[in-house]
N, CA and C atoms as an extended XYZ file, in Angstrom:
381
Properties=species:S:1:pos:R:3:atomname:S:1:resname:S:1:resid:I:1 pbc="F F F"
N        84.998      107.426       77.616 N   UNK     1
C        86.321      107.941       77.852 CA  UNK     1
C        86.234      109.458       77.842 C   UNK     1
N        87.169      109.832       78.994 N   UNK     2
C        87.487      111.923       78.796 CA  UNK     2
C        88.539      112.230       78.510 C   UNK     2
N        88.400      113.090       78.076 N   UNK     3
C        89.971      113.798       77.889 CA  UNK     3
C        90.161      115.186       77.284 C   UNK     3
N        90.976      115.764       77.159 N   UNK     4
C        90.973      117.423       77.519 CA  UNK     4
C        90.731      117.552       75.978 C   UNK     4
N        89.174      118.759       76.251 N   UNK     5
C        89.100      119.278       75.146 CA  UNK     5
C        89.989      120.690       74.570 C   UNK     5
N        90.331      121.758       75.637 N   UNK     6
C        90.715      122.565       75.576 CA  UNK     6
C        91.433      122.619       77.179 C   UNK     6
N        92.383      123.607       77.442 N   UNK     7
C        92.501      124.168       78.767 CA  UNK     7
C        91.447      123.899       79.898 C   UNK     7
N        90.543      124.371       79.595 N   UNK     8
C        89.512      124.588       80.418 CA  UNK     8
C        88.286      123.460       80.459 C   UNK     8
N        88.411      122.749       79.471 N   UNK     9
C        87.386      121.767       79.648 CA  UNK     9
C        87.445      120.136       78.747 C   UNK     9
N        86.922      119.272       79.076 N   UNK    10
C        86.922      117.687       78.846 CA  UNK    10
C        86.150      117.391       77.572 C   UNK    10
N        86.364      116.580       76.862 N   UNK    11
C        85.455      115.985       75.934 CA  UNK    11
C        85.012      114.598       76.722 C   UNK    11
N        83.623      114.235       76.405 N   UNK    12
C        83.203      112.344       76.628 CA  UNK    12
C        82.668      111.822       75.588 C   UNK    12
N        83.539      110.715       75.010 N   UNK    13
C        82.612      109.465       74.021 CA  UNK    13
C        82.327      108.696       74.572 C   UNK    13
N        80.887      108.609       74.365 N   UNK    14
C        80.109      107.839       74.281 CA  UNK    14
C        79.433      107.444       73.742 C   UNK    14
N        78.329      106.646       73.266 N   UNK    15
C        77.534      106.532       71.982 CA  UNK    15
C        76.668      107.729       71.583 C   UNK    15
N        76.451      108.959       72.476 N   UNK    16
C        75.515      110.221       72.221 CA  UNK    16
C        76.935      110.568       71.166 C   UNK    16
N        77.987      110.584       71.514 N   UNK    17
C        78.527      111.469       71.143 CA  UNK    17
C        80.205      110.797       70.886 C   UNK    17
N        80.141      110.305       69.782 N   UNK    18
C        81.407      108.947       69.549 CA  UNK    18
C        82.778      109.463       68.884 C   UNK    18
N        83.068      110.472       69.045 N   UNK    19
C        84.193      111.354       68.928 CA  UNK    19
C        84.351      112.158       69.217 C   UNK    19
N        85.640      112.744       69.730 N   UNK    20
C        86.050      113.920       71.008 CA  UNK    20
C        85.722      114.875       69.834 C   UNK    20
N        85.551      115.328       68.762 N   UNK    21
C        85.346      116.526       68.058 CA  UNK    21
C        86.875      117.463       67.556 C   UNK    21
N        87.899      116.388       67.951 N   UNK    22
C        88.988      117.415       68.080 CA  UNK    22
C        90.147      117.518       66.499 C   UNK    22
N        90.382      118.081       65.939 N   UNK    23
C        90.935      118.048       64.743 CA  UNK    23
C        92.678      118.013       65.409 C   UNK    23
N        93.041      116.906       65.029 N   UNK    24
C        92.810      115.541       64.298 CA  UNK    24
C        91.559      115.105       65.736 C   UNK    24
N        90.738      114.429       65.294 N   UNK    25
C        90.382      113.165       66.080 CA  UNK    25
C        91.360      112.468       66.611 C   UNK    25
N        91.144      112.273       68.506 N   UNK    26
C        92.395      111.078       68.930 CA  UNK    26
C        92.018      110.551       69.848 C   UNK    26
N        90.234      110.649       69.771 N   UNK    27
C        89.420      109.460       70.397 CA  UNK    27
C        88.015      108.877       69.788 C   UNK    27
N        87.636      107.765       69.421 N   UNK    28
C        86.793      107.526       68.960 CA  UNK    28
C        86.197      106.360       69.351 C   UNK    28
N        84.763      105.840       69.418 N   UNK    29
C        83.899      104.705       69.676 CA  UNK    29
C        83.659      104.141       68.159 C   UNK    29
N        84.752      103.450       68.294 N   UNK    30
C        84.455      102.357       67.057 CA  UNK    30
C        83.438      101.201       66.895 C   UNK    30
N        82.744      101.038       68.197 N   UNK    31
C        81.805       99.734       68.235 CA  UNK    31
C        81.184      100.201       69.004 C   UNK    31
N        80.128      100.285       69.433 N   UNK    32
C        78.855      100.247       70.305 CA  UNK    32
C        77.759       99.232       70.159 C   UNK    32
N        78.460       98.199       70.817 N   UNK    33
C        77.858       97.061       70.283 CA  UNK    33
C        76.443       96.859       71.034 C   UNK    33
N        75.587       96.088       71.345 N   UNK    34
C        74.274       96.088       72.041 CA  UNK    34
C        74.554       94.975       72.694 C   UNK    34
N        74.329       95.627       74.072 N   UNK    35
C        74.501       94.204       75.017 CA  UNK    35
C        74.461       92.855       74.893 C   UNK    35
N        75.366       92.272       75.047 N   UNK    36
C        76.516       92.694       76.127 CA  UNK    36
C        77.833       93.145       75.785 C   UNK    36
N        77.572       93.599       74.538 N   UNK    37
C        79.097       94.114       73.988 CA  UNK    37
C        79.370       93.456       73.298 C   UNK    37
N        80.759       92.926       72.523 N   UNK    38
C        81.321       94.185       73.017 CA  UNK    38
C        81.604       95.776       72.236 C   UNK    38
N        82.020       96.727       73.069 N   UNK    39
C        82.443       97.872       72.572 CA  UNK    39
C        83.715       98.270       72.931 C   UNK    39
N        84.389       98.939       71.839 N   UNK    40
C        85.647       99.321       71.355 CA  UNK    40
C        85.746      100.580       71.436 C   UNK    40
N        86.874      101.737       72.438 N   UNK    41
C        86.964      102.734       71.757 CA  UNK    41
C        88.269      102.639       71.812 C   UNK    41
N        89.226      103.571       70.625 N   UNK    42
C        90.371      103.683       70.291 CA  UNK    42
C        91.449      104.997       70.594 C   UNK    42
N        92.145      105.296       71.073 N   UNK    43
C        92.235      106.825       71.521 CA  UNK    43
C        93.904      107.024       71.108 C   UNK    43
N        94.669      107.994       70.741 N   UNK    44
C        95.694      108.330       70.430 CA  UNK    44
C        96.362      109.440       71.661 C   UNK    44
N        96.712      109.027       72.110 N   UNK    45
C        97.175      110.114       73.325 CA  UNK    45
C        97.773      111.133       73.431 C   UNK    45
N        98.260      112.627       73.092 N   UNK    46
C        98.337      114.271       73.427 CA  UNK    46
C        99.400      113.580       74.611 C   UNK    46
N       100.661      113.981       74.550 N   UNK    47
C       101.453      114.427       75.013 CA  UNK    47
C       101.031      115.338       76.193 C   UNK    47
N       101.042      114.643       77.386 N   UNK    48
C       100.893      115.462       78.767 CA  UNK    48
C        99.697      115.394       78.989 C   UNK    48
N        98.698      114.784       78.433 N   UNK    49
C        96.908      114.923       78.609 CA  UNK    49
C        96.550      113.546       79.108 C   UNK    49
N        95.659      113.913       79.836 N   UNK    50
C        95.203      112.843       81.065 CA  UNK    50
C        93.995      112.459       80.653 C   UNK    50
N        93.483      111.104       80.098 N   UNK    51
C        92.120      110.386       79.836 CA  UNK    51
C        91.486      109.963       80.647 C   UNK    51
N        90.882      109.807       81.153 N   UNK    52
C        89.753      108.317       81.818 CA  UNK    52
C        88.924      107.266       81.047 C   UNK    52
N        88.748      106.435       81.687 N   UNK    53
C        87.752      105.568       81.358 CA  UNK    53
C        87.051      105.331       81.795 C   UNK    53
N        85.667      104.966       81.996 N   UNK    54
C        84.707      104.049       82.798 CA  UNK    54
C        83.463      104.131       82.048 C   UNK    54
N        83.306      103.136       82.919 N   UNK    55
C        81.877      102.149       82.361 CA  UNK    55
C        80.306      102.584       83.264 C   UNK    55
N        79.941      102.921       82.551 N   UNK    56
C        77.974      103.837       83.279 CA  UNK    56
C        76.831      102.828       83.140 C   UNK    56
N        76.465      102.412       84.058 N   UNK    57
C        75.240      101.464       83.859 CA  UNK    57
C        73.950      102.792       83.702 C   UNK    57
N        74.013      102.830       82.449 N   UNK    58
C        72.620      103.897       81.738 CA  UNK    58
C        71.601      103.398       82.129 C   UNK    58
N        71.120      101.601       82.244 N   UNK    59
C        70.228      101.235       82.793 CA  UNK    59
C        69.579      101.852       84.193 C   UNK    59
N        70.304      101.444       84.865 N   UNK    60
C        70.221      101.515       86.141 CA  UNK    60
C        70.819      102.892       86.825 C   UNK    60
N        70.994      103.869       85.855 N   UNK    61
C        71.206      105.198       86.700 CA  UNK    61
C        70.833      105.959       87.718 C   UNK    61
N        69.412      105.768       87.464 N   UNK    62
C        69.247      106.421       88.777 CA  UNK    62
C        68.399      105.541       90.419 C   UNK    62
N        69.472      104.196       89.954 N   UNK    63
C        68.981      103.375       91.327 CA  UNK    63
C        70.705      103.379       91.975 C   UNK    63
N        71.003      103.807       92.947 N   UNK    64
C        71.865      104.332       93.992 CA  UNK    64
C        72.303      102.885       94.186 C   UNK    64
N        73.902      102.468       94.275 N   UNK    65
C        73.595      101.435       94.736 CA  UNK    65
C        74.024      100.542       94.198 C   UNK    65
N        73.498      100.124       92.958 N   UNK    66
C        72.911       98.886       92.052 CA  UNK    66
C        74.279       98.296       91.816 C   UNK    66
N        74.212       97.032       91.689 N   UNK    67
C        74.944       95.979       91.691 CA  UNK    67
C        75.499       95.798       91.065 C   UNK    67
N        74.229       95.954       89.535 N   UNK    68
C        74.532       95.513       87.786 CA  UNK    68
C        75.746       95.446       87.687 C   UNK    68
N        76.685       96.177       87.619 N   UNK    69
C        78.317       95.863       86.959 CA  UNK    69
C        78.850       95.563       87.496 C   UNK    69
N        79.120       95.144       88.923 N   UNK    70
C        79.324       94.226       89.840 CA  UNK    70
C        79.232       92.860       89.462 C   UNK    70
N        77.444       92.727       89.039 N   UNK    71
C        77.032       91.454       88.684 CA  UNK    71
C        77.449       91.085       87.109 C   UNK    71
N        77.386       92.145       86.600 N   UNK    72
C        77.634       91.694       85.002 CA  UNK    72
C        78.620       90.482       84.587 C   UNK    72
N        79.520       90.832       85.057 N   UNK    73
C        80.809       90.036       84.805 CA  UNK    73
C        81.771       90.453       83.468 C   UNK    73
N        81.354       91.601       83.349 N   UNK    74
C        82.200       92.511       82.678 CA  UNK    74
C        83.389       92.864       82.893 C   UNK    74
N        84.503       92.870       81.804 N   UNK    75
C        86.088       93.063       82.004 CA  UNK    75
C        86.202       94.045       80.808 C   UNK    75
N        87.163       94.627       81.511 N   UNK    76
C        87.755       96.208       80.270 CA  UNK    76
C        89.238       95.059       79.560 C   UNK    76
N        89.641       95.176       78.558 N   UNK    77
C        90.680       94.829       78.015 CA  UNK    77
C        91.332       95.674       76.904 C   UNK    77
N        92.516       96.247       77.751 N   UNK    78
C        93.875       97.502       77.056 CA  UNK    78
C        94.556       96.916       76.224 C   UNK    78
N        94.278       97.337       74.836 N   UNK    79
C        95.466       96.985       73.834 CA  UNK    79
C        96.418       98.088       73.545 C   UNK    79
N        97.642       97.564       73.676 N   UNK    80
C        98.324       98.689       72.424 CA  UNK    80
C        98.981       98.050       71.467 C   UNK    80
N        98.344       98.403       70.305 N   UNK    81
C        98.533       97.854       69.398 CA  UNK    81
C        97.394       96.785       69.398 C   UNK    81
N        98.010       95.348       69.046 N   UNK    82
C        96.829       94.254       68.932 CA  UNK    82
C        97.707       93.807       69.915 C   UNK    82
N        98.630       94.747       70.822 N   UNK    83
C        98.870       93.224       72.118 CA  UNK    83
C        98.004       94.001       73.427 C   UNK    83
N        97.596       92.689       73.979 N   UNK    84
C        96.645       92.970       75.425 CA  UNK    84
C        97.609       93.227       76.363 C   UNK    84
N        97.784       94.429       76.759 N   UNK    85
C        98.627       94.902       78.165 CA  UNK    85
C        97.911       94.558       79.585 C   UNK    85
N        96.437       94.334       79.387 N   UNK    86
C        95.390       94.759       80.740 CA  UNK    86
C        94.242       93.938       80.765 C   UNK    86
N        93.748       93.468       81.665 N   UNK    87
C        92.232       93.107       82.063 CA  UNK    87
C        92.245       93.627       83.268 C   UNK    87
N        91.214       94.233       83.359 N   UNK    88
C        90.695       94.365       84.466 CA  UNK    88
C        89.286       94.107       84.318 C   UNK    88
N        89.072       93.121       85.337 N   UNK    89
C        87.428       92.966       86.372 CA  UNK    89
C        86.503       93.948       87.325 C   UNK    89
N        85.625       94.260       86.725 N   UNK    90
C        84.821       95.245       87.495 CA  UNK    90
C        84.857       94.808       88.982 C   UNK    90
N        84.804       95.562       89.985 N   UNK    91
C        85.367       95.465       91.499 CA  UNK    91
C        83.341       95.115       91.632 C   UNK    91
N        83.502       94.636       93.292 N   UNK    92
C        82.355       94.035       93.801 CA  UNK    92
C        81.884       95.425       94.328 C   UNK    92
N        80.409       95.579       94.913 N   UNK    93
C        79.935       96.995       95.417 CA  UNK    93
C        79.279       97.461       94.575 C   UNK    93
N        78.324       98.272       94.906 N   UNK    94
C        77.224       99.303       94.435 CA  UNK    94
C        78.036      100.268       93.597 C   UNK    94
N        76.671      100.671       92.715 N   UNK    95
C        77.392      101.791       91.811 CA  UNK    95
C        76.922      102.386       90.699 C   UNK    95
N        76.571      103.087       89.689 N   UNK    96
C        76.133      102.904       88.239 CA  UNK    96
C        77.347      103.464       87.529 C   UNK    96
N        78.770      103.779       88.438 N   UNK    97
C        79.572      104.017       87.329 CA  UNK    97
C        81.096      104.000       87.606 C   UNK    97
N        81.819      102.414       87.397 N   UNK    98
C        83.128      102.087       87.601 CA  UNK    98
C        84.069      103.066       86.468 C   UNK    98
N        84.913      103.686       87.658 N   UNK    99
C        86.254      104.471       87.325 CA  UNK    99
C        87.198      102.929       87.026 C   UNK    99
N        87.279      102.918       86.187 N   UNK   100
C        88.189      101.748       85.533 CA  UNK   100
C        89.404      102.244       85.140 C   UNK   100
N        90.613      103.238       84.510 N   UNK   101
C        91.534      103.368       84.344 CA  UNK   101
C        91.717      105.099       84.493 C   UNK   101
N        93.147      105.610       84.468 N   UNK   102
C        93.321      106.735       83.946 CA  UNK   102
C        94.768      106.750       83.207 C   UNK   102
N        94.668      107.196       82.343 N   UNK   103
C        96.004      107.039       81.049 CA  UNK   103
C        96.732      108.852       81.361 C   UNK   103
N        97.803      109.027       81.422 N   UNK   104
C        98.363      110.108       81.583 CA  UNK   104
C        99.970      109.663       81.598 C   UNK   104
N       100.616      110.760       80.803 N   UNK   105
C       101.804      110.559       80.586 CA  UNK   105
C       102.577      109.393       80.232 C   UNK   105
N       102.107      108.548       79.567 N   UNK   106
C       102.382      106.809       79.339 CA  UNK   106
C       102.233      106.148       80.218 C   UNK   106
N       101.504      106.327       81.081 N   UNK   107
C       101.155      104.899       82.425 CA  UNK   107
C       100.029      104.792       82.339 C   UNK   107
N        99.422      103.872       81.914 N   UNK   108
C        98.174      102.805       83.041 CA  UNK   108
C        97.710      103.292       84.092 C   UNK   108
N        97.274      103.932       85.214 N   UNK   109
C        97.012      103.603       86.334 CA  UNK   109
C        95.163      103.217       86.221 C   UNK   109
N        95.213      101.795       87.001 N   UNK   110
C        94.034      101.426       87.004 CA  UNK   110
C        93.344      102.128       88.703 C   UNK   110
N        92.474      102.204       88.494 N   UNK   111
C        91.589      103.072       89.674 CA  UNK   111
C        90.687      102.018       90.290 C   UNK   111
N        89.149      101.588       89.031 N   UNK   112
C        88.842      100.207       89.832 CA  UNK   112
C        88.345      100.139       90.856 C   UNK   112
N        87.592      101.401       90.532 N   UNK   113
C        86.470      102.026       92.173 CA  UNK   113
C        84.914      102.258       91.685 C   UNK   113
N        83.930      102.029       92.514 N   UNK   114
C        82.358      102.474       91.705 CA  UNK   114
C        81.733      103.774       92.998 C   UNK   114
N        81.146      104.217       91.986 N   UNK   115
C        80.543      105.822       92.729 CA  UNK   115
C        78.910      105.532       91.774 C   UNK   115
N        78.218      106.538       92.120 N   UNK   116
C        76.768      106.686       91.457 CA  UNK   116
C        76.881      107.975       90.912 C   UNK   116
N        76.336      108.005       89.178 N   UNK   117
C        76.452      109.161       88.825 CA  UNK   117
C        75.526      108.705       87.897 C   UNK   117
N        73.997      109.684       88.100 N   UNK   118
C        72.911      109.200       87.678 CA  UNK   118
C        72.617      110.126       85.995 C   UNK   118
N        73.443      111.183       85.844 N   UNK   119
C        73.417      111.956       84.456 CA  UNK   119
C        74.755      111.368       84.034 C   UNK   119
N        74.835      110.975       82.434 N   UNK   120
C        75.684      110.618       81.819 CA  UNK   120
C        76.619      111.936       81.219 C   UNK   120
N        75.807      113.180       81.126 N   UNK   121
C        76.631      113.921       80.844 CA  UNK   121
C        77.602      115.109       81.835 C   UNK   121
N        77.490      114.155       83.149 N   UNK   122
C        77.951      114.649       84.312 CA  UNK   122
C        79.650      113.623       84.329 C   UNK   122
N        79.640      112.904       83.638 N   UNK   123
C        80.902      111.689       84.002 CA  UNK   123
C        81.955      112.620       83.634 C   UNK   123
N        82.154      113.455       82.389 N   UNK   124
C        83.250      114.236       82.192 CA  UNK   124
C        83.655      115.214       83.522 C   UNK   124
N        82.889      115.438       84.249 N   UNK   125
C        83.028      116.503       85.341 CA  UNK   125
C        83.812      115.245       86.795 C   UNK   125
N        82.880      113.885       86.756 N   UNK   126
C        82.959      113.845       88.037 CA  UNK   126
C        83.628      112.485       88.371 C   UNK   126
N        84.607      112.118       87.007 N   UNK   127
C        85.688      111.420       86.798 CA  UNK   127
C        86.340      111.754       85.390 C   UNK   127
């Protein structure tokens, strides 16, 4: 997940790095579970600040293309609270890294598109 560290730039959790750093904390990777999951992160949302989500096949980064989360059969599931608002199914097509949601201003919008992005610490820039 991203989301604004400052004006000028994004924080990403991920398991390198499992909290935005931001006082208070208002994103965190509570589970990083080992394949096939699952993993949990939890995020508190900033008034007017725009998150993302998606999912990086680290495996398979730098094969252009690749199927894997396509094939996985992997689903994202949105709680708020302990009620499930969302599933979404990873879309069919090449890729190593499904844009799965963006949270801004209290809406959902699911995106649900795959691109190749072979550095993990490039995802804050290029979703």
């Amino acid at each position: 997940m991203t989301g604004p560290a400052s004006a000028n730039s994004r924080f990403h959790v991920w398991w390198l790095e499992p909290t935005d750093l931001l006082t208070p904390v208002t994103t965190m990777l509570d589970v990083d579970g080992a394949s096939p999951g699952p993993e949990t992160i939890t995020f508190t949302p900033a008034a007017g600040a725009t998150y993302r989500f998606s999912i990086h096949n680290y495996t398979n980064r730098d094969l252009s293309g690749s199927n894997g989360i396509a094939q996985s059969g992997i689903v994202v599931r949105v709680y708020s609270g302990n009620q499930l608002t969302r599933t979404i199914t990873a879309p069919t097509g090449g890729g190593t890294l499904w844009k799965v949601f963006e949270y801004s201003g209290g809406q959902l919008t699911v995106v649900n598109s795959m691109t190749d992005e072979p550095d993990s610490f490039n995802i804050k820039n290029s979703f």
